[in-house]
DRENTORMI-976782 format. One record per residue: residue number from 1; residue in one letter; chain; x, y, z of N, C-alpha, C in turn. Coordinates in steps of 0.02 Angstrom, whole numbers, always signed. Layout:
N
nr: NUM, rest: a, kette: A, n.X: X, n.Y: Y, n.Z: Z, ca.X: X, ca.Y: Y, ca.Z: Z, c.X: X, c.Y: Y, c.Z: Z
...
REM end
This chain:
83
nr: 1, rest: x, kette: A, n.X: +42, n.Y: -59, n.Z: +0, ca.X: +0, ca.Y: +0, ca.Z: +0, c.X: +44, c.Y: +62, c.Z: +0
nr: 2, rest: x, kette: A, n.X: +30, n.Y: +105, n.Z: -19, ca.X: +59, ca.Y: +172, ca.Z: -39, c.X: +50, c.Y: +216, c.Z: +37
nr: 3, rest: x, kette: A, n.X: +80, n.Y: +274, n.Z: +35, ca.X: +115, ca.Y: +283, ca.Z: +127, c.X: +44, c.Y: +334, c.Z: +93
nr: 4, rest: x, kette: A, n.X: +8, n.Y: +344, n.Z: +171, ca.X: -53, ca.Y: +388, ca.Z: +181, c.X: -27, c.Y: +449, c.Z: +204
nr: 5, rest: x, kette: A, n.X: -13, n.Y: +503, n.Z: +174, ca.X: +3, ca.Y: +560, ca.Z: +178, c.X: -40, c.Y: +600, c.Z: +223
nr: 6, rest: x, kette: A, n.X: -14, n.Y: +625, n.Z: +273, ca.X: -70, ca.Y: +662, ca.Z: +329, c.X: -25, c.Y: +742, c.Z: +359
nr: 7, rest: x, kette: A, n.X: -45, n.Y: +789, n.Z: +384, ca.X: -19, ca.Y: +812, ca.Z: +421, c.X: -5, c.Y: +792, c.Z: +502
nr: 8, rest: x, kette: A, n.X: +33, n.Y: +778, n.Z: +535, ca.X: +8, ca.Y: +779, ca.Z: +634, c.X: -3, c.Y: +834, c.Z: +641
nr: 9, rest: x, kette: A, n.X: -48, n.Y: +837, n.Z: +692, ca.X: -75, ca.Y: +895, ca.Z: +718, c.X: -55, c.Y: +867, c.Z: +799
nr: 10, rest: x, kette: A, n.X: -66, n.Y: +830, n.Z: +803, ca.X: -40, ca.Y: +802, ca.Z: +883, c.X: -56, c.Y: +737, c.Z: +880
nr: 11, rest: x, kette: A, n.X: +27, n.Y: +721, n.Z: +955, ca.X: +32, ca.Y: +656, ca.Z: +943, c.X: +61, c.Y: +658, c.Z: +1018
nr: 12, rest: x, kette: A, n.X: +74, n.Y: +602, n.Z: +1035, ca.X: +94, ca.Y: +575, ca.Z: +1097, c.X: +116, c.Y: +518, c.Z: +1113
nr: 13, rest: x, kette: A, n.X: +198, n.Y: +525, n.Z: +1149, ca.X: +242, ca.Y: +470, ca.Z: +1139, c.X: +213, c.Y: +406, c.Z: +1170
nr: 14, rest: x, kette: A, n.X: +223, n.Y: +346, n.Z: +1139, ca.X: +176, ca.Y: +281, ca.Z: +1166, c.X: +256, c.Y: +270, c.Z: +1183
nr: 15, rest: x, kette: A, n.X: +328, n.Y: +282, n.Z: +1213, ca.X: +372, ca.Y: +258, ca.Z: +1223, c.X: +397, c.Y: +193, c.Z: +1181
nr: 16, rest: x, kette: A, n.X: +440, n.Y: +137, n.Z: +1210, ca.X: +475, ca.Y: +89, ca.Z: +1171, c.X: +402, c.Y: +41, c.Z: +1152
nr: 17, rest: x, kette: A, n.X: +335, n.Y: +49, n.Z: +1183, ca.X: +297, ca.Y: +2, ca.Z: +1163, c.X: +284, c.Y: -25, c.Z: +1104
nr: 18, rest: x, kette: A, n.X: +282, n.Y: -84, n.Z: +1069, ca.X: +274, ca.Y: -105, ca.Z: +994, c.X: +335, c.Y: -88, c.Z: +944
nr: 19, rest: x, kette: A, n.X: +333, n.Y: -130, n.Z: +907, ca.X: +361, ca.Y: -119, ca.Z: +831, c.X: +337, c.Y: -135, c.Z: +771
nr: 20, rest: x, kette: A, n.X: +404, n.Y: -125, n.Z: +727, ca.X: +350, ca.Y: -137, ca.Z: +655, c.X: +400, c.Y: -98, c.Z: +614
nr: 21, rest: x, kette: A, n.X: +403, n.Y: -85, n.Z: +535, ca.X: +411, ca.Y: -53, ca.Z: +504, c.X: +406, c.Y: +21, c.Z: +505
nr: 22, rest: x, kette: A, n.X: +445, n.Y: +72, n.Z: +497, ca.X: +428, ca.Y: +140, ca.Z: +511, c.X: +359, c.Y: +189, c.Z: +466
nr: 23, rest: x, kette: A, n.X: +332, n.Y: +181, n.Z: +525, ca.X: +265, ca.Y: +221, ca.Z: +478, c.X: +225, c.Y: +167, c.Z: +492
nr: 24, rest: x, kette: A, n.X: +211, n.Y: +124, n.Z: +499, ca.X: +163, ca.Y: +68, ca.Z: +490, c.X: +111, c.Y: +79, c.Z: +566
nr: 25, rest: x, kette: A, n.X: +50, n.Y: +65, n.Z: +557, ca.X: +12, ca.Y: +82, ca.Z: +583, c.X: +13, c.Y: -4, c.Z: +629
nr: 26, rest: x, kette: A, n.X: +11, n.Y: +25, n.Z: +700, ca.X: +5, ca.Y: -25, ca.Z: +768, c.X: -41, c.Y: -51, c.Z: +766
nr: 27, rest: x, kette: A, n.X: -85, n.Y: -9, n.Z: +792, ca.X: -143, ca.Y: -12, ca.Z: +832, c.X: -201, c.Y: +64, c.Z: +819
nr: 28, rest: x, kette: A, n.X: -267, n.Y: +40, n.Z: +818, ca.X: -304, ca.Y: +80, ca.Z: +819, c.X: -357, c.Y: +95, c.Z: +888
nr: 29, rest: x, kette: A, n.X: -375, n.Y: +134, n.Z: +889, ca.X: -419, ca.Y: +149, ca.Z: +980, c.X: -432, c.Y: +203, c.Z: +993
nr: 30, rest: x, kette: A, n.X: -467, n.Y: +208, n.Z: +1040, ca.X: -510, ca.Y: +286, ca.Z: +1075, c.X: -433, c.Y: +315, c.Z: +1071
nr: 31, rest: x, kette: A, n.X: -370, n.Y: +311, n.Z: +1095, ca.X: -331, ca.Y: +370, ca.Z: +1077, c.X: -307, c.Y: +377, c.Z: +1007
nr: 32, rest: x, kette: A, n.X: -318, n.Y: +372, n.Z: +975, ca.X: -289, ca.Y: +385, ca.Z: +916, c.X: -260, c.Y: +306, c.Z: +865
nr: 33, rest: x, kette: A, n.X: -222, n.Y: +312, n.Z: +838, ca.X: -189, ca.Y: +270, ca.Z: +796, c.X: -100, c.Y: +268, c.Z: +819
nr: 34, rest: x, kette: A, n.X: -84, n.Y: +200, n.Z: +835, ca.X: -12, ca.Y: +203, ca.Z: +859, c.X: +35, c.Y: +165, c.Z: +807
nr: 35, rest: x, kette: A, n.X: +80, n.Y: +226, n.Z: +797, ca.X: +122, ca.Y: +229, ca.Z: +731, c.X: +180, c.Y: +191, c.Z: +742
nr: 36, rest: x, kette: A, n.X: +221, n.Y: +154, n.Z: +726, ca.X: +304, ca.Y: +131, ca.Z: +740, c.X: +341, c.Y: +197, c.Z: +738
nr: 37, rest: x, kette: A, n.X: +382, n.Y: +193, n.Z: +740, ca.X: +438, ca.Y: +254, ca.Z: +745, c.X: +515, c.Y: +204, c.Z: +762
nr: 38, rest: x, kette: A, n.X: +558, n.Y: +257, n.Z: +738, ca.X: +625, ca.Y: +218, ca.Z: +728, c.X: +654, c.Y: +182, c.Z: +793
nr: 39, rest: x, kette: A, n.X: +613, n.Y: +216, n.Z: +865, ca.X: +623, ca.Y: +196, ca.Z: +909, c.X: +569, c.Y: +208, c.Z: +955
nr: 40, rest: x, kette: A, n.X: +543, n.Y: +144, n.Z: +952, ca.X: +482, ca.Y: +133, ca.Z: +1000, c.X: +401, c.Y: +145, c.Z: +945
nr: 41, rest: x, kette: A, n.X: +366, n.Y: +190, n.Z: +988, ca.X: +307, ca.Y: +207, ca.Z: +940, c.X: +259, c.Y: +281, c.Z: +953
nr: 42, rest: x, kette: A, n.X: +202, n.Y: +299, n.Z: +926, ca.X: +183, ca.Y: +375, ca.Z: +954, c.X: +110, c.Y: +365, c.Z: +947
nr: 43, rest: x, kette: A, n.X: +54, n.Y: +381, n.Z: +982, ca.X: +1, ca.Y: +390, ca.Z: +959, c.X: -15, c.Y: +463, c.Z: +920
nr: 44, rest: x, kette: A, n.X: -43, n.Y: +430, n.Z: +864, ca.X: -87, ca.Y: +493, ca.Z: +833, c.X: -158, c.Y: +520, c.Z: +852
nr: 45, rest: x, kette: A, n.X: -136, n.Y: +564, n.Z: +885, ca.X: -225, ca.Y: +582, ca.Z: +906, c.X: -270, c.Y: +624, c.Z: +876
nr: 46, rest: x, kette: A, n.X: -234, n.Y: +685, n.Z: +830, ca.X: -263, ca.Y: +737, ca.Z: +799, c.X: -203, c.Y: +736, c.Z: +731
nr: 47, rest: x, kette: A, n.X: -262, n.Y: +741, n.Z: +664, ca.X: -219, ca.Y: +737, ca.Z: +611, c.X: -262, c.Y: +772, c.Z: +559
nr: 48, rest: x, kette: A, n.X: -234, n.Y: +789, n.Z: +490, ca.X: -257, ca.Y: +837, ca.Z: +437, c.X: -230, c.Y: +783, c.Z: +336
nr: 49, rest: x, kette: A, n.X: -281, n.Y: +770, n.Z: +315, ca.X: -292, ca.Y: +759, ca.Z: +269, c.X: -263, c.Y: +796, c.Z: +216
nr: 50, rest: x, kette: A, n.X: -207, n.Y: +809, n.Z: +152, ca.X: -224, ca.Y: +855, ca.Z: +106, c.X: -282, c.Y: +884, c.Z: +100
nr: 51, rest: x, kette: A, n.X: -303, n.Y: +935, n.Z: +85, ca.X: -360, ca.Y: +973, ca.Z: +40, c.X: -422, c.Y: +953, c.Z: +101
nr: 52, rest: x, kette: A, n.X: -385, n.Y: +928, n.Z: +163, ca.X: -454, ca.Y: +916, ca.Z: +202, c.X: -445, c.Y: +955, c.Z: +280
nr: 53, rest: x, kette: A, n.X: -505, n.Y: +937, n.Z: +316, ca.X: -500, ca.Y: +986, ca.Z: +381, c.X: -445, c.Y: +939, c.Z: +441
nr: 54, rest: x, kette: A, n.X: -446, n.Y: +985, n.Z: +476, ca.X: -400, ca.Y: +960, ca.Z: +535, c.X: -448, c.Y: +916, c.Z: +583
nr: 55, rest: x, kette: A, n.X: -442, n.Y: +830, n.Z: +607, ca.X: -493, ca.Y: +822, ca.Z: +640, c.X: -449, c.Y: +765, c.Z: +665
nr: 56, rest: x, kette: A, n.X: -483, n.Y: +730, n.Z: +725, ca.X: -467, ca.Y: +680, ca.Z: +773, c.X: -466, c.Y: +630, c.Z: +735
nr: 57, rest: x, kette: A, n.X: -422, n.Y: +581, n.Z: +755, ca.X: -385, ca.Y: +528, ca.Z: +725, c.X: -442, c.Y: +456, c.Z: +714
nr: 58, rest: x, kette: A, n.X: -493, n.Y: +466, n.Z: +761, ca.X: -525, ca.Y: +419, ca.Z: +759, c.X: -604, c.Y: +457, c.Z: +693
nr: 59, rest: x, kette: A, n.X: -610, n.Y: +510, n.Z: +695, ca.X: -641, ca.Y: +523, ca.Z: +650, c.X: -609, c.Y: +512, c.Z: +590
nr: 60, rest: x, kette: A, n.X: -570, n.Y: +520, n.Z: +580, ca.X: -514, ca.Y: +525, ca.Z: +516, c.X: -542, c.Y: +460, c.Z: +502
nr: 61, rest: x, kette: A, n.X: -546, n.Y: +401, n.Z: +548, ca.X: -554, ca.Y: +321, ca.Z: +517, c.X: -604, c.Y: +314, c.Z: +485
nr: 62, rest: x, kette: A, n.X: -663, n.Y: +365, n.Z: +517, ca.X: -720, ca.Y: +333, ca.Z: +485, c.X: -721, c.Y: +359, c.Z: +424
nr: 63, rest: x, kette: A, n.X: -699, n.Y: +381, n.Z: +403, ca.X: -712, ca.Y: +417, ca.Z: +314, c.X: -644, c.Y: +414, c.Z: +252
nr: 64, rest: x, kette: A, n.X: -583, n.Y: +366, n.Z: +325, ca.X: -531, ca.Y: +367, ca.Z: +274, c.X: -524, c.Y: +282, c.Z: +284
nr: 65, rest: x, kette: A, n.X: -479, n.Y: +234, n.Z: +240, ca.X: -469, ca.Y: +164, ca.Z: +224, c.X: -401, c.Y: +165, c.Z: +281
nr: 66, rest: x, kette: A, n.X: -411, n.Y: +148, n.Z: +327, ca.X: -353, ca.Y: +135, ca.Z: +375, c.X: -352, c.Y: +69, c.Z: +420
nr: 67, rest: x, kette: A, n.X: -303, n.Y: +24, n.Z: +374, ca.X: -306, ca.Y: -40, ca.Z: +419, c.X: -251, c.Y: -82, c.Z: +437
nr: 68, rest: x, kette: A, n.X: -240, n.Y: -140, n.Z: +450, ca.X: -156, ca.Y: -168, ca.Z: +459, c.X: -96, c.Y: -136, c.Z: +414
nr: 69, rest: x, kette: A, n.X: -115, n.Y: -131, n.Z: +335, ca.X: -69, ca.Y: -138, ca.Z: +306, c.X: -63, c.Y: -52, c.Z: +274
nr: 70, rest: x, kette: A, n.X: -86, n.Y: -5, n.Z: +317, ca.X: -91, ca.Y: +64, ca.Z: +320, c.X: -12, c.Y: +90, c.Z: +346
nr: 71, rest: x, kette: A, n.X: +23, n.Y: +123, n.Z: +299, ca.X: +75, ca.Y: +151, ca.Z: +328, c.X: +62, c.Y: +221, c.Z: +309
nr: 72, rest: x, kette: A, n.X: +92, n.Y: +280, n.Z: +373, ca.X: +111, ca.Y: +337, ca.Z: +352, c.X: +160, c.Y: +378, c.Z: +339
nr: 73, rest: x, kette: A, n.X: +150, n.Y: +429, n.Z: +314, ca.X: +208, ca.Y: +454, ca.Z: +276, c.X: +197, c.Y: +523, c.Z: +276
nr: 74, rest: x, kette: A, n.X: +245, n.Y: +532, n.Z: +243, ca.X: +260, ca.Y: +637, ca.Z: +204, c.X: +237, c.Y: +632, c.Z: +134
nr: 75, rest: x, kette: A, n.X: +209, n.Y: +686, n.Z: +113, ca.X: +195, ca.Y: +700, ca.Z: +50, c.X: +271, c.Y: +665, c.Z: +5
nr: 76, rest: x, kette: A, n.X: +261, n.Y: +640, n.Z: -50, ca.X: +302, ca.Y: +630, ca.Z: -98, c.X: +362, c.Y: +601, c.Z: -57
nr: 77, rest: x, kette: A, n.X: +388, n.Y: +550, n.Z: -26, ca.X: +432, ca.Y: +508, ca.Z: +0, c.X: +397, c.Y: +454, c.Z: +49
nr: 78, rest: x, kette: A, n.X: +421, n.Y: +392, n.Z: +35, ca.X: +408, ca.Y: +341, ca.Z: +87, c.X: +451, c.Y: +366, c.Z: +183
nr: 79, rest: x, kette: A, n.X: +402, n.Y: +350, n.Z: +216, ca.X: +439, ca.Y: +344, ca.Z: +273, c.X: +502, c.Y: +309, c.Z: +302
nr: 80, rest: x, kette: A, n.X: +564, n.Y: +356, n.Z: +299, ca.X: +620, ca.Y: +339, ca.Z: +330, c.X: +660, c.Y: +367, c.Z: +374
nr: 81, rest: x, kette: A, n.X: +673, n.Y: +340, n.Z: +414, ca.X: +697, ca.Y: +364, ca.Z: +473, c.X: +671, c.Y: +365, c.Z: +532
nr: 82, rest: x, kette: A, n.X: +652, n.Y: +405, n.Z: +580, ca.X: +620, ca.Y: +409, ca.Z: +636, c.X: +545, c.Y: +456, c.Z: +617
nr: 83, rest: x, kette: A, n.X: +503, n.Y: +439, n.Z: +660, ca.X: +441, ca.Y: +471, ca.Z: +633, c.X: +420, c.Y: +550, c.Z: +696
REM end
């Protein structure tokens, strides 16, 4: 799947909990969506769509395709490095 380009608007460190590929989506839940990161992982709680409004991470699900094999990213580059 192609990396889901988002802005953060806020996030919050989930510490060394989980892994995975960088960018790859953990876990989903009342806080947000929990991302891998180069070390450890972060919840996403508040995030922004291109061309769309700024809204909570769990709203974001219901109107966007976000599931195991959901990774995120930056506009125009795959996720590398630390997130």
């Amino acid at each position: 799947m192609d990396a889901l380009n988002v802005k953060v608007l806020g996030l919050v460190d989930a510490g060394a909990q989980g892994s995975g590929p960088v960018g790859s989506l953990l876990e989903s839940g009342p806080q947000g969506f929990r991302i891998a990161c180069a070390d450890g992982s972060v919840w996403l709680q508040r995030l922004q769509a291109p061309s769309g409004k700024p809204m909570a991470a769990q709203d974001f699900a219901n109107g966007h395709p976000v599931g195991p094999a959901t990774r995120f990213g930056r506009p125009g580059a795959e996720p590398q490095g630390g997130l």
